[in-house]
PALOPA-507283 format. One record per atom (N, C-alpha, C, CB): x, y, z. Coordinates in steps of 0.001 Angstrom, whole numbers, padded with zeros to 6 digits, always signed. Glycine has a CB too. Example, Ala and Ser with C-alpha at 12.3 -4.5 7.8 and 13.67 -1.06 7.14 Angstrom:
2
+013190-005690+007800+012300-004500+007800+013200-003300+007800+011308-004473+009046+012850-002250+007080+013670-001060+007140+012900+000030+007870+014084-000598+005725
! end
This chain:
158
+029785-003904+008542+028625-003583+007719+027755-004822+007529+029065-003020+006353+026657-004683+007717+025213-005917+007357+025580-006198+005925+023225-005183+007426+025209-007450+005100+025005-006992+003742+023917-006927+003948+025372-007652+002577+024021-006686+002609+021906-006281+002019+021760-007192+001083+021317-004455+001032+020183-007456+001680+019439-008451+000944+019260-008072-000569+018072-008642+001612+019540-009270-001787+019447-009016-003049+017960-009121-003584+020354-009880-003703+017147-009604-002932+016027-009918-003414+014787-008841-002402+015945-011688-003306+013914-008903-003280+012915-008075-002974+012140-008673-001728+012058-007869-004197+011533-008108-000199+011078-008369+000851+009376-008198+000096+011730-007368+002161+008545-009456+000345+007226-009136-000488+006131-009618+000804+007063-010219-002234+004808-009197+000413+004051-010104+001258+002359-009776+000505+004301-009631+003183+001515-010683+000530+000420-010112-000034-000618-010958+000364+000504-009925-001455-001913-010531+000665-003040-011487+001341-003991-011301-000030-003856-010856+003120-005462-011801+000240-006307-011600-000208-008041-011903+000527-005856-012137-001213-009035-011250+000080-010120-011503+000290-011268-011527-000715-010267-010858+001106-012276-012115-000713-013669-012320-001650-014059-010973-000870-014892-014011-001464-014195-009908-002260-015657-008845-001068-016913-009199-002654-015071-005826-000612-017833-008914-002266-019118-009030-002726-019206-007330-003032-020278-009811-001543-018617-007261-004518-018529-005881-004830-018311-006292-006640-017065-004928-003831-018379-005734-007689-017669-005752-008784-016399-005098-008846-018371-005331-009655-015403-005769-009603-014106-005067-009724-013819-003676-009760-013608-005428-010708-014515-003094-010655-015010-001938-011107-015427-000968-009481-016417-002385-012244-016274-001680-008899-016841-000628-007136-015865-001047-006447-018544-001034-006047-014926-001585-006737-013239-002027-005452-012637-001118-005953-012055-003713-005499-012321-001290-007196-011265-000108-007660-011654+001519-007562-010962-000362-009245-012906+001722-007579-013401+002880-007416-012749+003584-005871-015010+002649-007517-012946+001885-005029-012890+002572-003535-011760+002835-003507-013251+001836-002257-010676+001772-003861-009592+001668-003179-008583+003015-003905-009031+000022-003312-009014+003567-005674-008211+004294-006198-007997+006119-005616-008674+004058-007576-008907+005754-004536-009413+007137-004045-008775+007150-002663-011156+007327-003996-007599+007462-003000-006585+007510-002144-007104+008742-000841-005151+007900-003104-007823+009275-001138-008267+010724-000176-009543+009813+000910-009258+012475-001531-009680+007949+000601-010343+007746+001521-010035+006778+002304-011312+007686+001209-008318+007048+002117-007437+005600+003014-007505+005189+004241-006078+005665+003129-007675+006653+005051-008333+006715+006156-009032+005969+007066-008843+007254+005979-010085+005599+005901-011223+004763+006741-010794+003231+006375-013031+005149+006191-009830+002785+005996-009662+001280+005782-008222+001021+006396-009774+000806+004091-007409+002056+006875-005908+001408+006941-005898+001842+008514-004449+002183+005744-005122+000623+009139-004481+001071+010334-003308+001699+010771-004428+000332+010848-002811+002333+009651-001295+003113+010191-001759+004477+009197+000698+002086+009619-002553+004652+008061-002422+005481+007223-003544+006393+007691-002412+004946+005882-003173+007549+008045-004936+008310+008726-005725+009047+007634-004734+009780+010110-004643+009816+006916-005153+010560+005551-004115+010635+004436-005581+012099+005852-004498+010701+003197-003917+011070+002207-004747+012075+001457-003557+010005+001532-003314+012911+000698-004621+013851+000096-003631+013944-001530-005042+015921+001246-004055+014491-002692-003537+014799-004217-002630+015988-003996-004830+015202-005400-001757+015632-004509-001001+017004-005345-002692+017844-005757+000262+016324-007319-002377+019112-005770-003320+020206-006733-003034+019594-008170-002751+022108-006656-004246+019581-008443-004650+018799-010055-004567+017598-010291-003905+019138-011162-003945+016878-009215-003639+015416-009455-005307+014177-008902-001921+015122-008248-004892+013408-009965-006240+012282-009425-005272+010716-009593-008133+012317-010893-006245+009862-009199-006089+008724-009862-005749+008003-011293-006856+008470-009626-004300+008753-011279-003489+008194-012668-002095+008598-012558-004074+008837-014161-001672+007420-013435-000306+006919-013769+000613+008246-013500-000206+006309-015428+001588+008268-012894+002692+009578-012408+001614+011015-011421+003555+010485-014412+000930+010619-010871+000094+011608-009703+000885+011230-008844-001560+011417-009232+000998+012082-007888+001625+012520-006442+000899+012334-005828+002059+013706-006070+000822+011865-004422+000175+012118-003424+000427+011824-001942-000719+011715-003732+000148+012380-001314+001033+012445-000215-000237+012008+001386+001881+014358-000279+000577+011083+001968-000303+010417+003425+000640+010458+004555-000840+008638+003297-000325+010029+005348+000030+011332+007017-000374+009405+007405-001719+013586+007846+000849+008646+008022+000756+007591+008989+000737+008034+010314+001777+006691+008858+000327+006935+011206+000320+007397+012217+000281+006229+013165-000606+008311+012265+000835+005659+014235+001442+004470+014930+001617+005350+016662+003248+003862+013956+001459+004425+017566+001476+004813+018802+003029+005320+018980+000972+003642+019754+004383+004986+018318+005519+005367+018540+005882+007038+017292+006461+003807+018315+004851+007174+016361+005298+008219+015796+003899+008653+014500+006953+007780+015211+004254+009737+013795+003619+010077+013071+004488+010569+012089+002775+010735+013546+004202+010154+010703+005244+010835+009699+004165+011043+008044+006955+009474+009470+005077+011645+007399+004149+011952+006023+005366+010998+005048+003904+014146+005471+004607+010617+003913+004912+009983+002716+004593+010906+001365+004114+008661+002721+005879+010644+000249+005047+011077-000923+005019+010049-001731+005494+012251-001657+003841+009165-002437+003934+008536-003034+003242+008682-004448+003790+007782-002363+003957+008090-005798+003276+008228-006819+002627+007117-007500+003956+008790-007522+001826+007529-008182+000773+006283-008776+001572+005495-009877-000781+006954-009582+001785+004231-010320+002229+003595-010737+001977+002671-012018+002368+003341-009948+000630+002305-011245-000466+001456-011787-001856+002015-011831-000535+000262-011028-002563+002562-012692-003987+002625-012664-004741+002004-013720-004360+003887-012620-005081+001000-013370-005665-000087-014333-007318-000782-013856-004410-001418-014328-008058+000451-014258-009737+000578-013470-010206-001278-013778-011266+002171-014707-010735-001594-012196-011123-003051-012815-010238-003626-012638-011466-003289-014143-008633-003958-012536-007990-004556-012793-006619-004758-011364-007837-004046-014113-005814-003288-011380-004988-003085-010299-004805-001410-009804-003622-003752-010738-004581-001464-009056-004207+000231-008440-002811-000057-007869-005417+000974-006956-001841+000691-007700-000110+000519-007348+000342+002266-007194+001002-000461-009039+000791+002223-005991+002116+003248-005896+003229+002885-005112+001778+004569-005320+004106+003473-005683+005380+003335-005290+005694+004583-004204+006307+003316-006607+006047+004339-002440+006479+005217-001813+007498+005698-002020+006455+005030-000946+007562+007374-001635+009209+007571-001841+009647+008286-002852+009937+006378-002048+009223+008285-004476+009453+006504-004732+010145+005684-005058+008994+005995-005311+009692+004776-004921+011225+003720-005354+011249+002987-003860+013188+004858-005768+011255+003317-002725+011152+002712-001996+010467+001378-001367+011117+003343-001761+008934+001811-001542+008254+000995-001042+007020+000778-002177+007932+001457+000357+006673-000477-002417+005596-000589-003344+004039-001056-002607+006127-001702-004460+002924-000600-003271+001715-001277-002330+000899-001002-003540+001143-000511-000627+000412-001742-003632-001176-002185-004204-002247-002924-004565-001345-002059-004740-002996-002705-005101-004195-003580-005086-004882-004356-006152-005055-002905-004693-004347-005708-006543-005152-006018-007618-006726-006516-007137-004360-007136-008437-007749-006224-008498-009208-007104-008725-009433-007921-009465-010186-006563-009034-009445-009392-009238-010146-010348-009923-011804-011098-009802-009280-011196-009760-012386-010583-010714-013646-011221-011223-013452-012614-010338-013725-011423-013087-014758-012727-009132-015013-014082-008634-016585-014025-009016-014593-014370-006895-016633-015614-008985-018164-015966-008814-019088-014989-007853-018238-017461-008175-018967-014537-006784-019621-014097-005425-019068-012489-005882-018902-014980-003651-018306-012055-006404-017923-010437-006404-016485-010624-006866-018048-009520-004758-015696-009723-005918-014255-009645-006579-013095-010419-005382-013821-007729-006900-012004-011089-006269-010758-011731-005270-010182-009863-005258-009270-013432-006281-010134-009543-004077-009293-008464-003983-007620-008834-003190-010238-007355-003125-007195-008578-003696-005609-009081-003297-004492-007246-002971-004790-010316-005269-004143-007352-001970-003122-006530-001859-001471-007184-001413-003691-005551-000857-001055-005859-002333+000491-006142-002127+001572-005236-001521+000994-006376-003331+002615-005922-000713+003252-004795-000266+004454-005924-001217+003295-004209+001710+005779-004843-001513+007434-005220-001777+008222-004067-001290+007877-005466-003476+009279-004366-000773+010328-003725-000233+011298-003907-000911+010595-003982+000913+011540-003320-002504+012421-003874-003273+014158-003412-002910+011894-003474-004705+015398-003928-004098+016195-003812-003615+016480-002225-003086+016905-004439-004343+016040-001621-003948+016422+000029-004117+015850+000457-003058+015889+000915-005431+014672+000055-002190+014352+000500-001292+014742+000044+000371+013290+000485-001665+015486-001211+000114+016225-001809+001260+017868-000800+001358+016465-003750+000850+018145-001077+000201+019476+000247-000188+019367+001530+001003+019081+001206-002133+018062+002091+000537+017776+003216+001173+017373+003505+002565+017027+003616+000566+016751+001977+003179+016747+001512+004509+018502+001706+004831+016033-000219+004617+018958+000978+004513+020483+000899+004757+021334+002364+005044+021112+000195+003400+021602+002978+003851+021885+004759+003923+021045+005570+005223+021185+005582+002256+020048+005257+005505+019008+005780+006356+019317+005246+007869+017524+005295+005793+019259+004092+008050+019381+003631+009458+020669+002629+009527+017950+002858+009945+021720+002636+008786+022667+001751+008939+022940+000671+009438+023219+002085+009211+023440+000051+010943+023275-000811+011552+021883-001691+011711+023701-000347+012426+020995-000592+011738+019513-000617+012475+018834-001067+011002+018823+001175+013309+019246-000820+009911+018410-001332+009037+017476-002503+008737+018948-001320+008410+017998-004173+009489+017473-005184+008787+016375-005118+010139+018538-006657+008323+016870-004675+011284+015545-004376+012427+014580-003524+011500+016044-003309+014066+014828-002628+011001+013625-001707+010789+012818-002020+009652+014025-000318+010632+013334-002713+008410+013068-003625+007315+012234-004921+007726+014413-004038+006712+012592-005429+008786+011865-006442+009411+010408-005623+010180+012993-007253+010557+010538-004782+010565+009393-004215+011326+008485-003484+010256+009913-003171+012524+008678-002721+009134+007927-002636+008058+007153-003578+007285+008548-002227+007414+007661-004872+007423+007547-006096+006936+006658-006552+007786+008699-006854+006805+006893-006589+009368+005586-007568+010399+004432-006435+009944+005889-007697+012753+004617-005326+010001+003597-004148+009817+002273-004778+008580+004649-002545+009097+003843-005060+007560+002279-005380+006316+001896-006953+006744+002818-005378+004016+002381-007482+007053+001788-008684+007223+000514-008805+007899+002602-009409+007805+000566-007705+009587-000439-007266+010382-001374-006587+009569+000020-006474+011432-001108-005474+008978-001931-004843+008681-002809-005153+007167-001314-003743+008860-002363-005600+006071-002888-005906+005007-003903-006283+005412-002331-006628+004250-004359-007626+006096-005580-008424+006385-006676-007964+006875-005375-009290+007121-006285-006667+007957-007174-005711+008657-007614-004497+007787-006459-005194+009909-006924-004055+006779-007184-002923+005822-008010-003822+005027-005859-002132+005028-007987-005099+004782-008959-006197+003486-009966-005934+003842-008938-007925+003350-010166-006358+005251-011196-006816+005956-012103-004994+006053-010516-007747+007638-011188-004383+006409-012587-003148+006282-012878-002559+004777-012184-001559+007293-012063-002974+003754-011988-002125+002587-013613-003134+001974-010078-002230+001495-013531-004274+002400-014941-005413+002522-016241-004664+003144-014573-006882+003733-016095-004907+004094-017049-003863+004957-017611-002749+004529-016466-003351+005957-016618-001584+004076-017194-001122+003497-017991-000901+002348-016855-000861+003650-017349-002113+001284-018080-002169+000010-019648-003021+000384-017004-003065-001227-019617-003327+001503-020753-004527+001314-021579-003862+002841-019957-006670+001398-021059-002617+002652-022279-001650+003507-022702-002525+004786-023899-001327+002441
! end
């Protein structure tokens, strides 16, 4: 048996977009427009009745040249102006987005963690294969965070 890592797998970038906190969080809390900023995530859509707040459901359709799968994830964090967070799964996988007030617009910062409970569940799930596949979720956000920054920018700054 592998052991398992005790500590949480994290990674998080950031960018200046020329937006107020307030028009980042607008974009980014609108999970139904992930689409156009992420490279693995094609759509997400709400539970019926659900929006942007604390315990909403919502569920996204990834998609990668080796596969396509759905997620349910719930909202965690909705803190307008401030941070957006869900937890995949959940419990599994964490991602979100804080806004800090810059001179020029907002520091937008995203985060991915692969905490213990969700390495656990890597483990039960792919056994042997786990710290490969934990590692490849991991190059994923590293790749991809910077490229989802970079258009979630773009788009705010038209």
């Amino acid at each position: 048996m592998v052991p398992m890592q005790t500590t949480s797998l994290t990674f998080q970038s950031s960018i200046l977009v020329r937006a107020t906190p307030e028009q980042v969080y607008a974009l980014v809390s609108d999970v139904t427009r992930t689409g156009e900023w992420s490279p693995v995530c094609a759509e997400c859509w709400w539970d019926p009745g659900q929006g942007p707040e604390v315990g909403a459901i919502f569920t996204g359709r990834n998609v990668t040249p080796d596969r396509t799968w759905q997620t349910r994830s719930e909202i965690v964090v909705a803190d307008p102006g401030r941070e957006f967070a869900w937890s995949v799964g959940p419990g599994v996988v964490r991602w979100g987005y804080l806004m800090k007030s810059a001179d020029a617009g907002t520091e937008l910062t995203e985060t991915w963690e692969l905490p213990a409970a969700g390495q656990e569940f890597f483990h039960e799930r792919f056994g042997s294969e786990a710290p490969g596949e934990m590692a490849a979720r991991e190059q994923a956000a590293r790749e991809g965070i910077p490229t989802t920054l970079a258009s979630i920018a773009r788009i705010l700054e038209g």
